[in-house]
N, C-alpha and C positions, 0 to 999 in steps of 0.2 A: 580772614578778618575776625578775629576774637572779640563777644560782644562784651562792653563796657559797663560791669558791675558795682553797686555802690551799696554797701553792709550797714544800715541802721541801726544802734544800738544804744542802750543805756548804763549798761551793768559790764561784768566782769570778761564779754564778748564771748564765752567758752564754740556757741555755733560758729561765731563770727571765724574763730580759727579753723573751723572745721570744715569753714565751705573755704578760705583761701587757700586752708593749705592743699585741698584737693583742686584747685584751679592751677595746674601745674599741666607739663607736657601738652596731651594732643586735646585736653579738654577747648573746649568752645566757647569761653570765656576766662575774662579777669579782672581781679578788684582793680578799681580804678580810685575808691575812696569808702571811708571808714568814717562815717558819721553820727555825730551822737548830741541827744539833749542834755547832757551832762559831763559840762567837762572834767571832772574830775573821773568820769568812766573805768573802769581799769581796762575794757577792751582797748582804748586809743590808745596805750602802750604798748599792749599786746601788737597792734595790727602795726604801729610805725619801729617796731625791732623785726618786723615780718619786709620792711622795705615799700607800705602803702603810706599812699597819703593817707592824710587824718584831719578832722575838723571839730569843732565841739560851735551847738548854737544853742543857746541855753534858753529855755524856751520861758523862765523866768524874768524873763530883761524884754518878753513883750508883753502889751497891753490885752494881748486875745490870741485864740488860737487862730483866726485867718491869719494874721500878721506873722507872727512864728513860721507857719507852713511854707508864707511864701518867699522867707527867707530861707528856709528847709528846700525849695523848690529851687529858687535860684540857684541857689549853691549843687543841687544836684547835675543841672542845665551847665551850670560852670565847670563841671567834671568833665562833657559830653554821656551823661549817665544811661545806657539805654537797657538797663535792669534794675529794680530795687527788690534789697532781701532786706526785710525786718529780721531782728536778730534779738530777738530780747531788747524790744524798742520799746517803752513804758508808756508810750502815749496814744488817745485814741484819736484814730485821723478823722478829719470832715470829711463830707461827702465830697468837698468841692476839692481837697487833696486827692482824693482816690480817684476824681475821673481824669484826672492830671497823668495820672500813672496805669491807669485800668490797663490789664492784660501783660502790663509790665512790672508789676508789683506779686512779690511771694512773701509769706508768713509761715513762720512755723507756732503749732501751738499745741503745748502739752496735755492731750484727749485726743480719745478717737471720736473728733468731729463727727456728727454734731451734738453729742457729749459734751455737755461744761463746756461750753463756750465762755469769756471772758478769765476770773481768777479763783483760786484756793481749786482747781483740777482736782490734785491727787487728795485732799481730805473729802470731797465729795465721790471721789469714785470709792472712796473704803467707807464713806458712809451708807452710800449705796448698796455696798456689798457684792462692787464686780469683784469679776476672775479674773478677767483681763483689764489693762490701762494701754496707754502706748502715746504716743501722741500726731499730729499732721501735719502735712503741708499744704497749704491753699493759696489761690490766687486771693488778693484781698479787693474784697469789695466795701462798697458803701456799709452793709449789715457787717456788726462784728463778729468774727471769724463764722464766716460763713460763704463765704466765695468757694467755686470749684476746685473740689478734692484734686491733690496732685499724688497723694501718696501716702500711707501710715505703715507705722511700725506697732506692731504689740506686743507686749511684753507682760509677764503671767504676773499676777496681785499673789504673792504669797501670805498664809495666814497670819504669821505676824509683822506683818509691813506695819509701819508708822507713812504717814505722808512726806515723811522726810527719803525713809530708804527706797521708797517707789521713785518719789522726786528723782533720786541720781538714778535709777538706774534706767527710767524713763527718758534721762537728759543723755545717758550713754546713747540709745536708740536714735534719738534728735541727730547727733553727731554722724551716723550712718544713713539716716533717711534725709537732712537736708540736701547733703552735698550731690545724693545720688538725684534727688530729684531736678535741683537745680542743673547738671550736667544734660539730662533728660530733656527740660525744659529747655538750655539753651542748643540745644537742636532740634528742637521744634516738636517734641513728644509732651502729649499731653494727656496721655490714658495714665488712669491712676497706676501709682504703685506700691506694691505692699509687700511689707517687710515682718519678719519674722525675727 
């Protein structure tokens, strides 16, 4: 019985493809739905030429973030969803979303947690003047990205990086650490892992 995954996103999905297309053969999961605060998203193309469902709940047509979530909730529930991966989801959940999903919810986010948590990552790590960047995977909890480590990748800050060419090459990394850890997770492994 293959557990039932549902891919949150906002943007252009590039993980979102990265964790279905590795959900194939004897992995231990598969998407079941591709959900996003914006319909206009370019991942819900990407994932419904892939053969998933796809939804858009646009969180602008409610009066609050409870209200939204728990439209976001139902819908998930209406899947039978029993995984959530953030995927470049642009929104920050309530606490009372996260304990809805605790232990079944994974994020990925570009730092080696807990390094620059929230946004602008990679112009703060070259402002800082690492050597290394990379970014993680976490359970997400209540605190923003901050939930238990599942896994990082790093990747070396060359001298003349811009935030832009770290950004991709960082987001290549994403692409190799989500899926692996998500395959990880849906077999019940939960020591970190770390990629190179």
């Amino acid at each position: 019985m293959s557990l039932r995954v549902a891919i949150l996103l906002s943007g252009g999905g590039s993980n979102m493809v990265a964790l279905v297309d590795s959900m194939t053969g004897a992995h231990p999961a598969r998407p079941v739905l591709v959900l996003s605060n914006r319909p206009d998203a370019g991942g819900l193309e990407k994932a419904s030429a892939r053969g998933i469902a796809t939804d858009a709940i646009d969180h602008r047509a409610f009066p609050g973030r409870e209200a939204f979530e728990d439209a976001l909730h139902a819908r998930l529930l209406a899947a039978d969803t029993e995984l959530v991966c953030l995927a470049g989801f642009m929104r920050i959940l309530t606490p009372g979303f996260v304990a809805r999903w605790e232990g079944r919810m994974l994020n990925i986010h570009p730092s080696l947690l807990p390094l620059y948590p929230g946004l602008h990552t990679h112009a703060r790590a070259l402002a800082a003047g690492d050597t290394e960047a990379g970014c993680t995977v976490h359970e997400v909890t209540a605190a923003l990205d901050s939930g238990p480590l599942l896994g990082q990748a790093r990747v070396p800050v060359a001298p003349d990086d811009t935030a832009e060419s770290l950004a991709a090459r960082v987001l290549t990394a994403e692409h190799r650490l989500y899926p692996a850890v998500l395959e990880r997770f849906a077999r019940g492994e939960r020591s970190p892992l770390h990629l190179r």
